[in-house]
Phi, psi and omega in degrees: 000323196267352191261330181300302168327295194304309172330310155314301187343277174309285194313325164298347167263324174295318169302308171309313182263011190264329166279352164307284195330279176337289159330304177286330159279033198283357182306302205266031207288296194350304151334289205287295187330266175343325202267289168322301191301297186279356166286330194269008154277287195304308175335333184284317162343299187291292184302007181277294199295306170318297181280000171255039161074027172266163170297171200269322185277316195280326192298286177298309158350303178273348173285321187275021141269320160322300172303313153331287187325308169271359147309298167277311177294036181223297189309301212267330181279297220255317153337291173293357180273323174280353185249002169277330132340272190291002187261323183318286191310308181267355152283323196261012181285309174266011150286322176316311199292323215288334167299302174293323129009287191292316187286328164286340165292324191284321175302336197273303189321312185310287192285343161280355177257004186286352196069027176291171147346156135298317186297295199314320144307331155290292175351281242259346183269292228282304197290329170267001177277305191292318170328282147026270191287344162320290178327270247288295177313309173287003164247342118328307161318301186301305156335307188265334160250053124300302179301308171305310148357287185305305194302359184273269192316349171280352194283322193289023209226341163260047149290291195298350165270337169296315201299348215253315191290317181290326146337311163290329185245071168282305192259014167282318186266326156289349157302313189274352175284341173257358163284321163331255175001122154269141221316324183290002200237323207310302157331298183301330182271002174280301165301315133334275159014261177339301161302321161301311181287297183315309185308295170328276189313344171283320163300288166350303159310294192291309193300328193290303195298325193299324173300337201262305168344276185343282165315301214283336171281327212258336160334262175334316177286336168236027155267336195274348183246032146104038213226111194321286169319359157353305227250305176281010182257303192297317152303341170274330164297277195282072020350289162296336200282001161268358181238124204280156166068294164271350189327292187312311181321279175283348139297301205286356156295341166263341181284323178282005201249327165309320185284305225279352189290327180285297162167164207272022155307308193290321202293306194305318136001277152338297203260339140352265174324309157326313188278342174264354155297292164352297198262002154301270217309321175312331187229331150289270188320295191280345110033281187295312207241002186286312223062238137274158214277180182298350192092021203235114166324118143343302205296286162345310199284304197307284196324320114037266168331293187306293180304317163299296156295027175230316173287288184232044128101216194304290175003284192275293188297325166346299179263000196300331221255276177311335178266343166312301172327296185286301174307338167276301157350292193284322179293328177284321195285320190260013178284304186303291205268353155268006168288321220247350190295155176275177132294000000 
């Protein structure tokens, strides 16, 4: 009995100092984290590759040149085109602010020449003054931790080479994760597992690709009606267009707003294309390529979204949807088995 205890013990002080650990390096987490995400996408590949009788070393050899590949056509192609871009943007932003500016002074003239109330007319002078310092801060902001921003993402260009170790002890490092386990649970976390890894990748599968449309179309629609930023609207659309429901929204709010730096012909223009990608993915695309959904109540997803976006911001909705999924997963497994337990 006392050697089992100590056996907690220990194990309970090696977890505690190992998320000490973690914690204190959490700078550099980032990477290694990306590398687990692609090693754990790029595997069905490798086994793909695996069943068509190549080795497991010639099999990652060949995903890790693909990543090379695309790695350098994403750095020499498409980076400098976004980053000539955002050099664009931030010359014409502040004539852009100093126009709008100019156009909330003319409004505040207007309504004050309307005979509203005086309280009411301050309010409404105060509310567009904060508004105001709202913008001018947060596009300041974004400015200035843009370089640090880029410089961050070069640390990420060695994810796909960590992603290549983990890929070689794939099934080495899940092995020893269930020997952890004792042998009477081990099934059941297996099964688990199993059930989580379908869900994900099935989000994963639909969603990713329908995003990547999604951008390359609406990318394409407003370069052809004449809208400089084309490359970074299509990025930015097909980003958010991964977070169900508010996803479009809150793309096309920086994107019409990019457009709106042009003139507001062009924005109206912008959202247009946007509202007819939007409803082609709704009634085609994802139609055609989700197939079935993760299993999740509307009601769920939202609340999902809102609690996730409230806890960590962009992030938490990113990702509010695949742990919705997995907490729903894990709540039938601990459902299952106090149902089935006898008394």
């Amino acid at each position: 009995m006392n050697f089992r205890k100590w056996k907690w013990i220990f194990t309970g002080a090696c977890l505690l100092l190992g998320l000490l650990l973690l914690f204190k390096v959490r700078a550099i987490l980032g990477p290694f984290l990306l590398a687990f995400v692609l090693a754990y996408l790029l595997n069905p590949l490798v086994e793909g590759l695996e069943w068509l009788r190549i080795s497991r070393n010639k099999s990652i050899a060949i995903v890790f040149i693909l990543i090379v590949v695309v790695l350098a056509t994403t750095v020499l192609l498409i980076l400098p085109i976004i980053y000539n871009e955002l050099s664009k943007l931030a010359v014409i932003l502040p004539n852009t602010i100093q126009s709008i500016t100019e156009r909330i002074d003319g409004f505040r003239e207007q309504f004050k020449a309307t005979g509203l109330p005086s309280r009411v007319a301050l309010v409404l002078d105060q509310h567009l003054g904060q508004g105001e310092l709202i913008i001018a801060d947060r596009l300041n902001s974004f400015l200035t931790n843009l370089p640090s921003a880029l410089s961050t993402v070069t640390l990420y260009i060695l994810s796909p080479v960590i992603a290549i170790y983990f890929l070689a002890d794939w099934k080495v490092l899940g092995e020893g994760f269930f020997r952890i386990i004792p042998q009477r649970w081990r099934m059941e976390w297996r099964r688990l597992w199993q059930d989580i890894n379908h869900v994900i990748r099935q989000f994963v599968r639909g969603n990713l690709v329908v995003a990547v449309i999604v951008g390359i179309l609406i990318g394409i629609g407003v370069k052809l009606v004449g809208m400089e930023y084309a490359l970074l609207i299509g990025l930015i659309c097909g980003i958010f267009d991964l977070i169900p429901y508010f996803g479009p929204v809150l793309g096309a709010v920086p994107s019409v707003l990019l457009a709106l730096t042009k003139s507001p012909v062009m924005a109206f223009k912008v959202a247009l294309i946007i509202l007819l990608v939007q409803q082609l993915e709704g009634n085609i695309i994802s139609p055609k390529l989700m197939g079935e959904s993760v299993g999740l109540h509307p009601l769920w997803v939202v609340f999902s979204l809102l609690a996730c976006g409230e806890l960590a911001g962009f992030w938490g909705m990113f990702l509010a949807v695949p742990l919705a999924a997995v907490i729903r997963v894990v709540f039938n497994h601990i459902y299952f088995r106090l149902v089935s337990t006898k008394v």
